[in-house]
C-alpha positions as CSV (number, residue, x, y, z in Angstrom):
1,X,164.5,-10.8,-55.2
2,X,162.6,-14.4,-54.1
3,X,164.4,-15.6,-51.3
4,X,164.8,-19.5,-52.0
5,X,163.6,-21.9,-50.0
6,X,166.1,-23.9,-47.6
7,X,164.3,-26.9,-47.0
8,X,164.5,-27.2,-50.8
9,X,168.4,-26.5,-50.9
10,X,169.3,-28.7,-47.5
11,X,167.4,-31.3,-50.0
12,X,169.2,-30.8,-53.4
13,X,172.5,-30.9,-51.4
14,X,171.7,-33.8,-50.0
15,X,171.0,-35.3,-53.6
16,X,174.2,-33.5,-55.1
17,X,176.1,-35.4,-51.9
18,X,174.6,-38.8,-52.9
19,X,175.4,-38.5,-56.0
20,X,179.0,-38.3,-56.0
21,X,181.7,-40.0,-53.8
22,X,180.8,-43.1,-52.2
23,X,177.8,-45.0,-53.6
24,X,176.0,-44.9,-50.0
25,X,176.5,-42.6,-46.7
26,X,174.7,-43.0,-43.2
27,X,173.1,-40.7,-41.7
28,X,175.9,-39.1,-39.3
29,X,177.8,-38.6,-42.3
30,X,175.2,-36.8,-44.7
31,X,174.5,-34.6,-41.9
32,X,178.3,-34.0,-40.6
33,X,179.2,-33.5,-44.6
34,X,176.2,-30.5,-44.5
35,X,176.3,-29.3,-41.7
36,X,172.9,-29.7,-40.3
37,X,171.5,-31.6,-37.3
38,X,170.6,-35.2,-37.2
39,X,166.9,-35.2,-36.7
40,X,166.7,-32.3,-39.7
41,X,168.9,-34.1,-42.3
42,X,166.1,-37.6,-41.1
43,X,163.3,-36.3,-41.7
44,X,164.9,-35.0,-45.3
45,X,165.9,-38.2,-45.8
46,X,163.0,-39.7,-44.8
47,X,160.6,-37.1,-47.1
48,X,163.3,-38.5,-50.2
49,X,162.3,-41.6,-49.6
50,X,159.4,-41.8,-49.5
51,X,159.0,-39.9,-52.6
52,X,161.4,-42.7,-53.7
53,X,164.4,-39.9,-54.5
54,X,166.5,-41.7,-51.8
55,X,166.7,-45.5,-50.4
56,X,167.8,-47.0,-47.7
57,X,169.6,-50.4,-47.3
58,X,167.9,-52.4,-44.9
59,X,171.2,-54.0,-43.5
60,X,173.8,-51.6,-43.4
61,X,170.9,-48.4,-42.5
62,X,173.1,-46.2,-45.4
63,X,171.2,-44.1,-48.2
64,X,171.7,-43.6,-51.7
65,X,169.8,-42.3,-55.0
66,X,166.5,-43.6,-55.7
67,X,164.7,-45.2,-58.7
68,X,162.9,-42.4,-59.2
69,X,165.6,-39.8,-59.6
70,X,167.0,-42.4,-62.1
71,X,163.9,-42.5,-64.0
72,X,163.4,-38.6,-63.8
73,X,167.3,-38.4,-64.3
74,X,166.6,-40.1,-67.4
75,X,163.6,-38.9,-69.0
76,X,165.8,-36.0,-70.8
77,X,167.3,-38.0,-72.9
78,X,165.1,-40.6,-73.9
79,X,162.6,-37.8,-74.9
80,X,165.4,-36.2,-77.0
81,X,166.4,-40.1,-78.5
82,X,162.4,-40.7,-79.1
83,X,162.2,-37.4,-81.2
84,X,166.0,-38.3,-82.7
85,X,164.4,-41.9,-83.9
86,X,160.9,-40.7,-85.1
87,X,162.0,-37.8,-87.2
88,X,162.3,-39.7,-90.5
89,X,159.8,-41.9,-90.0
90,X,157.3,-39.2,-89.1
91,X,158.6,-37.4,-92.2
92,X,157.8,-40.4,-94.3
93,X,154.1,-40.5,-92.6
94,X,153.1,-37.3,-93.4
95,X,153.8,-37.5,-97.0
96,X,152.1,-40.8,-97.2
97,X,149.1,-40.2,-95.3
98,X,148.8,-36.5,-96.5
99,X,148.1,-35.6,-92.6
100,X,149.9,-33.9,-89.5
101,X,151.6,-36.2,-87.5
102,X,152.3,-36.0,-84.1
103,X,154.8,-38.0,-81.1
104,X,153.4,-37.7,-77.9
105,X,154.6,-38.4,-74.4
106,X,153.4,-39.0,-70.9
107,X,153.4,-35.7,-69.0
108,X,151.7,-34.4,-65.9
109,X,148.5,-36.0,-66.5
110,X,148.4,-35.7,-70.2
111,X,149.9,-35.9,-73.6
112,X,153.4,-33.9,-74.3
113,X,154.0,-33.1,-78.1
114,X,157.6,-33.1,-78.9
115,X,157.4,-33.2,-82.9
116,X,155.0,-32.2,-85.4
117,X,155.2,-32.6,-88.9
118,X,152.8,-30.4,-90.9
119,X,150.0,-31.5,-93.3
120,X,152.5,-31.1,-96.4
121,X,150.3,-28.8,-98.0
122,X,150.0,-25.5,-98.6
123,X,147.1,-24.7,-95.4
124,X,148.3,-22.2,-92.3
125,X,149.0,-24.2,-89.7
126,X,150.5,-23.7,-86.2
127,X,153.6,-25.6,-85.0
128,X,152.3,-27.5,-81.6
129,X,155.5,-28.8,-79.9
130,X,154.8,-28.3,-76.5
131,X,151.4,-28.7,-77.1
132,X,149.3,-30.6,-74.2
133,X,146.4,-33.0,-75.2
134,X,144.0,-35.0,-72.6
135,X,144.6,-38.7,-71.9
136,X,141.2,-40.1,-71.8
137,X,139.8,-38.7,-75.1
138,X,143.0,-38.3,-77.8
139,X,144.2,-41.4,-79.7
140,X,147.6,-40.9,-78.2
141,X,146.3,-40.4,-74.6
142,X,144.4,-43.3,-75.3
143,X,147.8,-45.4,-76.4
144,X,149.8,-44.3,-73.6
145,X,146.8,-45.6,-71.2
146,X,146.0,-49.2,-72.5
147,X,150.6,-49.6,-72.5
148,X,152.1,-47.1,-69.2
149,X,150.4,-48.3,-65.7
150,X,151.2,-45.0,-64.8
151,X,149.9,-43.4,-67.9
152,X,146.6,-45.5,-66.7
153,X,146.7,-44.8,-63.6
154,X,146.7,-40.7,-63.9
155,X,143.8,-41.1,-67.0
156,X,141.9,-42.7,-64.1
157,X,142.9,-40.2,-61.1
158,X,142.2,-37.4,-63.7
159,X,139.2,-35.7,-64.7
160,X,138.0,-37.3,-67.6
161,X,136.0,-34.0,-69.2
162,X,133.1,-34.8,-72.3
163,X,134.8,-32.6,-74.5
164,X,131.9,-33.4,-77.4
165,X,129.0,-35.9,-77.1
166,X,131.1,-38.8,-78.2
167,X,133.9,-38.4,-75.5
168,X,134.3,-41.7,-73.7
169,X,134.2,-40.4,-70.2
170,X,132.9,-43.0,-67.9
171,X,134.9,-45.2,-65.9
172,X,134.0,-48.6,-67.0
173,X,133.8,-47.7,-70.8
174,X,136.5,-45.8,-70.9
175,X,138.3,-49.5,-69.4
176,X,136.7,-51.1,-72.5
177,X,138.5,-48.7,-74.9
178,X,141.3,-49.4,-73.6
179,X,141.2,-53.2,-73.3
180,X,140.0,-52.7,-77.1
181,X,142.9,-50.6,-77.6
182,X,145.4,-53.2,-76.6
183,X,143.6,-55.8,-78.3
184,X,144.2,-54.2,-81.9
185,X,147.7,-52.2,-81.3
186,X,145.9,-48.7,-81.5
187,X,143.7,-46.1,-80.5
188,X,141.2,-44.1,-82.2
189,X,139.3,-40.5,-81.5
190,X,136.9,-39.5,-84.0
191,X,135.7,-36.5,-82.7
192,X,136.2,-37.0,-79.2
193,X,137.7,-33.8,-78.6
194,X,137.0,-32.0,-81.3
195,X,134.2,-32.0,-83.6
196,X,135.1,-32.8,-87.2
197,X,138.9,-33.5,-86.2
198,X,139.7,-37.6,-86.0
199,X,143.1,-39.5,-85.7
200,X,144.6,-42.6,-85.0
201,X,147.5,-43.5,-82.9
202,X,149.7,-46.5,-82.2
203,X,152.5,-47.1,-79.3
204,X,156.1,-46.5,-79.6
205,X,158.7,-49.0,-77.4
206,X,161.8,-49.1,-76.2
207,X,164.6,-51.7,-76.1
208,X,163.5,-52.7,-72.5
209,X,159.6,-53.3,-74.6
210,X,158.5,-50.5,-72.5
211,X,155.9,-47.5,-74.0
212,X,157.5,-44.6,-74.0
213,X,155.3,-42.5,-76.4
214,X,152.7,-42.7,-79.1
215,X,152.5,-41.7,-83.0
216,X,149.7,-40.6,-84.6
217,X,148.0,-39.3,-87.8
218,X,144.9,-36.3,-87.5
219,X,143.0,-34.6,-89.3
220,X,139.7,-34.0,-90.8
221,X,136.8,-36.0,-89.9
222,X,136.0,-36.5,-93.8
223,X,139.2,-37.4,-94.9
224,X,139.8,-39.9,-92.5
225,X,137.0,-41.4,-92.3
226,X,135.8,-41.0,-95.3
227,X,132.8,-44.1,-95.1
228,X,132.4,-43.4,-91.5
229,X,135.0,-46.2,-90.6
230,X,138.5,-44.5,-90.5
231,X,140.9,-45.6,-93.4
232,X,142.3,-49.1,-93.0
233,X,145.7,-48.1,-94.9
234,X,146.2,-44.8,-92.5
235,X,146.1,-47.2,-89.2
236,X,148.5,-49.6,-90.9
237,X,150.8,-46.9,-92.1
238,X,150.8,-44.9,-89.0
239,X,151.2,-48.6,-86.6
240,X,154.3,-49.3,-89.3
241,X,155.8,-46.2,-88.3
242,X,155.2,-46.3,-84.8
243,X,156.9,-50.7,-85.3
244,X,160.0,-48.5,-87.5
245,X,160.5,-45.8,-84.6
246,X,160.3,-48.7,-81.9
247,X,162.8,-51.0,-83.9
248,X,165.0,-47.7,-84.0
249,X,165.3,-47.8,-80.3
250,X,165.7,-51.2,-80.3
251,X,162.5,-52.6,-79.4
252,X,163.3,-55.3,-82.3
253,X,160.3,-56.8,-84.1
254,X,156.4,-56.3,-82.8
């Protein structure tokens, strides 16, 4: 059996302890309560920190949970809400558009599909829930980019890979899709990262008017884009649907 790491434990006991009981502790207490010694429950607290798990109030010296535990803490359920919101009006896209639709989030330096409604025809296709797409080159990494900072800020850090000769992969033209992407409320990938496969996404918001995911529309480059241009009606539909699933979590009128 793997024997578990104790600087990982001393750490999520530490967490478990902030977390309940009295909104902030010092340090003589979190290490008393634990049973460890002084310096090793600091420099704990002091890793927390800095990874902004823990903070520290400046006046009385006590710690308590971070921002980013809250925002981790968090993420569960608004994935689940975003998915909760989207189904109908994903639903209603596919049957309009006549194309798989897909609701992506920001995850590890990519795109997270967590729903996926099929073409409705009769064609094999593969459920892709779970499903990870690139940043820089899809039309939903490309959404969550030009709205998240930190969505931008990991397409930037990461590897942007010329997946076909018409991936935008360069620094200060891949800046330029973006500002263009903000400019008209969506993105576009006409095979970017796969040849003959196109789509078109547009940004989903919370009540806060923060992006916290992307809908979009693919599939064939012909169908889409039919003159070369991709359909006008399928971006308005599909930025409709992403307004609808935005209103839903109370982002009110965009």
């Amino acid at each position: 059996m793997a024997r578990n790491i104790q600087s990982l434990e001393r750490a999520a006991a530490m967490l478990r302890l902030l977390g309940g009981g009295e909104r902030r502790l010092g340090l003589s207490d979190i290490a008393s309560s634990l049973g460890l010694a002084k310096g090793t429950a600091h420099g704990i607290l002091r890793t927390l920190q800095q990874e902004g798990f823990v903070e520290q109030d400046e006046a009385s010296g006590r710690y308590q949970l971070g921002a980013e535990l809250l925002r981790l803490g968090t993420t569960y359920l608004d994935v689940h809400e975003l998915r909760a919101r989207a189904l109908v009006w994903t639903d209603d896209l596919a049957r309009s558009s006549g194309e798989s639709v897909y609701l992506g989030v920001l995850h590890q330096q990519g795109v997270l599909i967590v729903h996926h409604v099929f073409r409705p025809d009769d064609s094999r296709q593969v459920l892709e829930i779970g499903a990870m797409q690139p940043l820089h080159s899809t039309a939903l990494g490309k959404v969550l980019s030009a709205y998240d900072p930190v969505a931008h800020s990991e397409a930037l850090e990461a590897e942007r890979v010329a997946f076909t000769d018409r991936t935008v992969h360069d620094l200060g033209a891949f800046e330029q899709v973006l500002d263009l992407t903000r400019a008209r409320g969506y993105a576009a990938d006409v095979e970017e990262t796969w040849e003959g496969v196109a789509s078109v996404a547009a940004p989903v918001h919370d009540r806060r008017r923060m992006p916290v995911g992307a809908v979009g529309v693919t599939g064939a480059v012909e169908r889409l884009c039919p003159a070369g241009e991709l359909r006008p009606e399928l971006i308005a539909a599909v930025r409709d649907c992403a307004r609808a699933v935005s209103r839903d979590l109370g982002a009110g009128r965009f």
